[in-house]
C-alpha positions in Angstrom: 106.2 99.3 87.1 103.5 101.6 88.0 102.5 104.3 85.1 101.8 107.2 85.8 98.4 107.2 84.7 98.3 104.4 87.1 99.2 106.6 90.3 97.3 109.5 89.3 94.2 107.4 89.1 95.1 105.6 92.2 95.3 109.0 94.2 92.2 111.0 92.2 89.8 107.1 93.6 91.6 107.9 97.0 90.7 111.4 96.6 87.2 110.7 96.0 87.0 108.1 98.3 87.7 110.6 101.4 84.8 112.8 100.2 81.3 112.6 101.9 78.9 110.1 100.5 77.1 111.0 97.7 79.7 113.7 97.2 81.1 114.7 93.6 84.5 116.9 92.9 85.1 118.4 89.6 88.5 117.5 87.4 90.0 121.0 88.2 89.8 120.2 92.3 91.0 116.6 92.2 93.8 117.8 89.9 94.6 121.0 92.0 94.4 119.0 95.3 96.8 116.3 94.0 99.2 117.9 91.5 97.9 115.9 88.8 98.0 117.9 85.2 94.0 118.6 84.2 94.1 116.8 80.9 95.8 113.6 82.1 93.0 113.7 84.4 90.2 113.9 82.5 91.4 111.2 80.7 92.5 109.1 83.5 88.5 109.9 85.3 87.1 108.8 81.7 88.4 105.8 81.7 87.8 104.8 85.5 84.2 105.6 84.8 84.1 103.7 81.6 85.6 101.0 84.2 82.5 101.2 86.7 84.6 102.5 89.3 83.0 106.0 89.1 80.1 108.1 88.0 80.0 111.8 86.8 77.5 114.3 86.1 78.2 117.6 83.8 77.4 120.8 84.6 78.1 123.5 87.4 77.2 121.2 90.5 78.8 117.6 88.5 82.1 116.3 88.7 83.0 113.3 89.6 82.2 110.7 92.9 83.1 106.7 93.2 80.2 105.2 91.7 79.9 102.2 94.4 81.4 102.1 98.0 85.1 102.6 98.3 85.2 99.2 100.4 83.6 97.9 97.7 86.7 98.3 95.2 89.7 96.6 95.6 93.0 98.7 94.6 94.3 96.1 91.9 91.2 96.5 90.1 92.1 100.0 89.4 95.7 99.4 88.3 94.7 96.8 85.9 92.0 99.4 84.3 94.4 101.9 83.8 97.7 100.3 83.1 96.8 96.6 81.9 97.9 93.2 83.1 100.2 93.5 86.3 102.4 90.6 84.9 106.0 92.4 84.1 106.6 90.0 80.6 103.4 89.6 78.8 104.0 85.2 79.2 104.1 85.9 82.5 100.2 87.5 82.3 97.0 85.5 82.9 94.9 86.9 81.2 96.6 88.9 78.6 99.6 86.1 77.8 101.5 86.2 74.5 104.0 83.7 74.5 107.5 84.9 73.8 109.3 84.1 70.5 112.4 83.5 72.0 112.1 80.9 74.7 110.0 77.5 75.5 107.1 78.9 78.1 107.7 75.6 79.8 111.3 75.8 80.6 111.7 79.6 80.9 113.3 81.0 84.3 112.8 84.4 83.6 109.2 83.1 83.0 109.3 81.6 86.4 110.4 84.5 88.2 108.3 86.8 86.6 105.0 84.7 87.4 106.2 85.0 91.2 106.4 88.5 90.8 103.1 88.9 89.1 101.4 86.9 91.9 103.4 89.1 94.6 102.3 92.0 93.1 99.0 90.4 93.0 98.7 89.4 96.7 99.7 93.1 97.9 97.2 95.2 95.5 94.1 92.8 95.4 94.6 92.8 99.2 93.7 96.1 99.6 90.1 98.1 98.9 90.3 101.4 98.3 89.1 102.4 101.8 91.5 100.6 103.4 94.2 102.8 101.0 92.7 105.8 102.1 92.8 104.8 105.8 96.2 103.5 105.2 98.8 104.7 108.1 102.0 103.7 107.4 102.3 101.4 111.0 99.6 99.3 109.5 101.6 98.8 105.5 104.4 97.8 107.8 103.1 95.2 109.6 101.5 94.0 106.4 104.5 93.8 104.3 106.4 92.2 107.4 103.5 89.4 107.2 104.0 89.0 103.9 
């Protein structure tokens, strides 16, 4: 499931994303713009920066600005920096797997299922850049999900 720390990050990099190049917003306007509490978001912005995916400058005139092109970064990228491995069960993760305690890896259905579920998951948000989010209309996610 998506965090919330997830979805406000996603929707503070979309914010940013529909800004002019070059163009910085301070915490208090992304937060005010997207109903997003001000402290969450600091910490959320800290950590996408600490990620790469955005720069900041203090002061008067700083804030905050994606620190490559938005076409450049792909939506997954972001989810996985804020809330971790997309893999529901953590032997279902590929990078981050821990076998359970309680079943044999090799013969585990719920295993199974969930590794089709992490590679669904998978398929939608590394699909996507964060341009093509913000340019998202729904029409387009339709005919997407119905190729899928």
């Amino acid at each position: 499931m998506l965090t919330k720390k997830g979805k406000y990050g996603l929707k503070a990099a979309v914010h940013l994303a529909r800004l002019l190049p070059g163009e910085s917003n301070q915490v208090a306007e992304i937060a005010d713009a997207n109903q997003i509490p001000k402290k969450f978001l600091d910490v959320i912005l800290g950590e996408l920066r600490n990620a790469g995916f955005l720069s900041s400058k203090k002061g008067k005139a700083g804030g905050y600005k994606l620190a490559k092109p938005a076409e450049d970064i792909v939506v997954g990228d972001i989810i996985r920096a804020l809330d971790g491995p997309l893999a529901p069960i953590p032997c279902a993760s590929r990078n981050s797997f821990v076998p359970c305690e309680d079943c044999d890896v090799e013969q585990c259905e719920v295993r199974r299922i969930m590794v089709k579920v992490r590679d669904a998951m998978g398929t939608v948000l590394d699909t996507f850049s964060l341009a093509e989010m913000r340019d998202l209309r729904q029409d387009k996610l339709s005919a997407f999900v119905d190729y899928i």
